[in-house]
N, C-alpha and C positions, 0 to 999 in steps of 0.2 A: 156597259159597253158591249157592240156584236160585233161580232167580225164576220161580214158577210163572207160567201166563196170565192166574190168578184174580189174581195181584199178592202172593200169598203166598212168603215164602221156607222154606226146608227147609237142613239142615246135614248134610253126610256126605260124604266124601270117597272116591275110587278109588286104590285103589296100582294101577298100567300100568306090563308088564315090556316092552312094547313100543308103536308107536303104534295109537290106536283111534280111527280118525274117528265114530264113532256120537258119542261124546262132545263132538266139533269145535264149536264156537260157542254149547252148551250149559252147559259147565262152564269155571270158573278155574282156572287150576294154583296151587298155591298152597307148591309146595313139589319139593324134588329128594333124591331119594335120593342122601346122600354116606360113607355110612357103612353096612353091613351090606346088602350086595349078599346077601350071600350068604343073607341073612332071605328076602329078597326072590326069588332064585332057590327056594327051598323052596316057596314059595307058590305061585311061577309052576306047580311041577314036580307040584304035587298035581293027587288024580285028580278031575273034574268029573261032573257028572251036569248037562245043557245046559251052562248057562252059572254053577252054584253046588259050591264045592268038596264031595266026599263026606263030608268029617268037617270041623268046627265051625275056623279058623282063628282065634286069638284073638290080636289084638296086645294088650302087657302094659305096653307102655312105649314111650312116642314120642316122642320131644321136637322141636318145630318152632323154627328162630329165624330 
């Protein structure tokens, strides 16, 4: 969750295959990759265009606990 300046929040989350201080004191973690590194490495490995992957990354199935 964000807590904008207006006092609004907003919901979305980042998967980091490594660390990103831009993110640092803005967002919660809320969770750790233990299972499907290797999902995780695919994403990393795709080609960008800035900072947004070239073709469409769809996660399909997540489970948080």
């Amino acid at each position: 969750m964000r807590v904008s300046p207006e006092g609004t929040t907003g919901w979305y989350f980042f998967i980091t295959s490594k660390d990103n201080p831009a993110l640092d004191g803005k967002n919660v973690p809320v969770a750790k990759v233990i299972e499907g590194l290797d999902a995780l490495d695919k994403i990393a490995a795709s080609e960008v265009e800035g900072d947004k992957p070239k073709q469409r990354i769809e996660i399909k199935k997540i489970t948080l606990q």
